[in-house]
N, C-alpha and C positions, 0 to 999 in steps of 0.2 A: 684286141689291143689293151681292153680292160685288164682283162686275165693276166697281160704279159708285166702290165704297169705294176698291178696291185702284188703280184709275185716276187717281181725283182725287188719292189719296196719294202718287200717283206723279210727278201734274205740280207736287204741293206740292213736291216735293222738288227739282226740277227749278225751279222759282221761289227755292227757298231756293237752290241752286245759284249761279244767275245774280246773288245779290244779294252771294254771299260771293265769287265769283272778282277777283281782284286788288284787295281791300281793299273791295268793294261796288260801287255804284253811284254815287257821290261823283263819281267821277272820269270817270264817261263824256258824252260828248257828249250835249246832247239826243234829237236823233233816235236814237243807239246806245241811250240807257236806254229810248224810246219801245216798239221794237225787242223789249227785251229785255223788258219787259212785257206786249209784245203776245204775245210768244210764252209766256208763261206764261199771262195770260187765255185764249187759243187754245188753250192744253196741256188747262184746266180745262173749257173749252164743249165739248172733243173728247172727254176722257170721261164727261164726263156726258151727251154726244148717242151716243156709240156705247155705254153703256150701256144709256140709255131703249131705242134700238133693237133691243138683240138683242145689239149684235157685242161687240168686243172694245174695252174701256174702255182698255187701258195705251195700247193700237193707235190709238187715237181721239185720246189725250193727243198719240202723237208727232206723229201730223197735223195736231189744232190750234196743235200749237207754231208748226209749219212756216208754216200760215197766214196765224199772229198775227205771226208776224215778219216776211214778209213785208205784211202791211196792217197795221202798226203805223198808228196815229193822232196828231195832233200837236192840241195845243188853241189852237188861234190866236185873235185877237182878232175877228175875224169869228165864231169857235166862241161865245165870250164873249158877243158883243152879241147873237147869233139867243137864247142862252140867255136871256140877260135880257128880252128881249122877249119870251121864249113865257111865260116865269114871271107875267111883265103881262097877257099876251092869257090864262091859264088859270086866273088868279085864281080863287076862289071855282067852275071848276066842277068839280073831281077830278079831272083831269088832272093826274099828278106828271109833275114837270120835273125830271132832273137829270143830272151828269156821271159819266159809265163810268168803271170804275177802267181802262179803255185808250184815256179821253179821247173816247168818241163823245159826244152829247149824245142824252138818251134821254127819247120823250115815253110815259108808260105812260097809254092813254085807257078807262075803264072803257067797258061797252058801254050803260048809260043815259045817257052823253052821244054816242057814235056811231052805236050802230047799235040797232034796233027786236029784241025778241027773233026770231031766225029769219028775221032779215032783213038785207042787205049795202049799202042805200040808203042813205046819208050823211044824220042826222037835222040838221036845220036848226042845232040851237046849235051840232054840231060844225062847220059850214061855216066862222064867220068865222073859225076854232082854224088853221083850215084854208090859209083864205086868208093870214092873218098868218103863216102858216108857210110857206108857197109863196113871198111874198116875201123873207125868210130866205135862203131857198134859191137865189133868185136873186139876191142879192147874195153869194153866194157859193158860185162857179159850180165850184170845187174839193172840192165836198162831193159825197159819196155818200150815197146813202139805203137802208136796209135796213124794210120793214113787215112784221110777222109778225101774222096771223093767230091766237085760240087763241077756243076754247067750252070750255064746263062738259062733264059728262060724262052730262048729260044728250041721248037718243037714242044712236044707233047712230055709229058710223065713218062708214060712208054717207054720214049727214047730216052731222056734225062738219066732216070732212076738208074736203070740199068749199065749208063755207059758211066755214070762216075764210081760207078762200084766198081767195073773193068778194070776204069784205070786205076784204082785204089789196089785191086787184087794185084795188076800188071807189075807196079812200083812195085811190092810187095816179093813178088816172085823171081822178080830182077833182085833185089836184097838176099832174098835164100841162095839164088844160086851163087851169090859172091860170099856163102859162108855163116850169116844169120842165120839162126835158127828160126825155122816155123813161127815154130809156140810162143817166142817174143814177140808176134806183129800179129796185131787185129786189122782188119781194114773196116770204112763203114764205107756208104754212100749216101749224099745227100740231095743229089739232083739240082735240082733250082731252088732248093726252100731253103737257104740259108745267104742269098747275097750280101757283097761286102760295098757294093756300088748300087747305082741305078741300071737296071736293063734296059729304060732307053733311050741308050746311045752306046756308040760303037765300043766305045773306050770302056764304059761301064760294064758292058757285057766280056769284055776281054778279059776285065778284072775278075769279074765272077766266076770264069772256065779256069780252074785253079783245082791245085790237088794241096794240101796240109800235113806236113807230117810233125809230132810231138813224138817226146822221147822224153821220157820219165824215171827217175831212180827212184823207188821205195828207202821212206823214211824208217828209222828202226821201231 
């Protein structure tokens, strides 16, 4: 917890940095403030991923920095209209829709509308979420896709690890055959190591059985 404290404070600082050099951000280009917030989101995913991990939080910061500035995000009007269409297609069934503070567009899908518990098959009402988003995405053929994987902490590693990558690859492969290309969608999987709730109680573990999808444009 040390590691994770002393990291994130480290890329805070380093965000405040970038916001105070030559009288803030005012003054810089789009794509350069893009840029500079990417690498501070990066600074904060890198130590909070090389804390959970094990390693070195400060070390995780610099990395993320490095990442985030180089895959800074841009919110284009393409970003805009897939947003307001998935906000339409997710209506009423808890799927939150919204925009990254480094500009991806972010769908968070609980796993009573995706996936069966203990299972990686695409439940029928997540299909047309699905299809309406595969369209999206191919009207805007400059986006990137990232789908993460996570379960509750219920079972073992074993089982976790492996079924949130299923379902991460499953969404994934259900998007190819509606016309995305491959090569735009990475999937990860995170298992139980990144909860959004408490695991225990019912409701908190329901929150946590969740699949992530981000959708990113490259800044110039």
């Amino acid at each position: 917890m040390k590691k994770l404290i002393l990291g994130t404070a480290a890329a805070a600082l380093f965000i405040t940095g970038c916001a105070d050099m030559n009288g803030g951000m005012a003054g810089m280009s789009p794509t350069t403030r893009n840029t500079a917030i990417g690498a501070g989101a990066g600074a904060l995913g890198g130590a909070a991923i090389g804390a959970v991990a094990g390693g070195h939080a400060g070390r995780g910061a610099i990395i993320g920095a490095g990442v985030g500035a180089i895959g800074s995000y841009i919110w284009s009007q393409n970003m805009e209209r897939q947003r307001q269409q998935m906000v339409q297609a997710t209506q009423g069934t808890g799927i939150a829709v919204s925009q990254t503070a480094d500009n991806q567009l972010k769908l968070d899908i609980p796993s009573d509308v995706s996936f069966d518990t203990g299972r990686s098959n695409i439940k029928s009402n997540f299909a047309p979420v699905l299809d309406q988003f595969a369209g999206g995405l191919r009207n805007n053929p400059n986006s990137t896709v990232r789908i993460i994987g996570h379960t509750d902490s219920t079972g073992s590693d074993a089982v976790n690890n492996p079924l949130s990558v299923e379902r991460a690859n499953s969404t994934r492969d259900y998007l190819v055959s509606r016309g995305v290309a491959p090569q735009r969608i990475g999937t990860e999987g995170m298992g139980s190591r990144m909860p959004i709730a408490s695991n225990d109680t019912n409701d908190g573990r329901a929150r946590n059985r969740r699949v992530e999808i981000y959708v990113g444009e490259r800044g110039g």
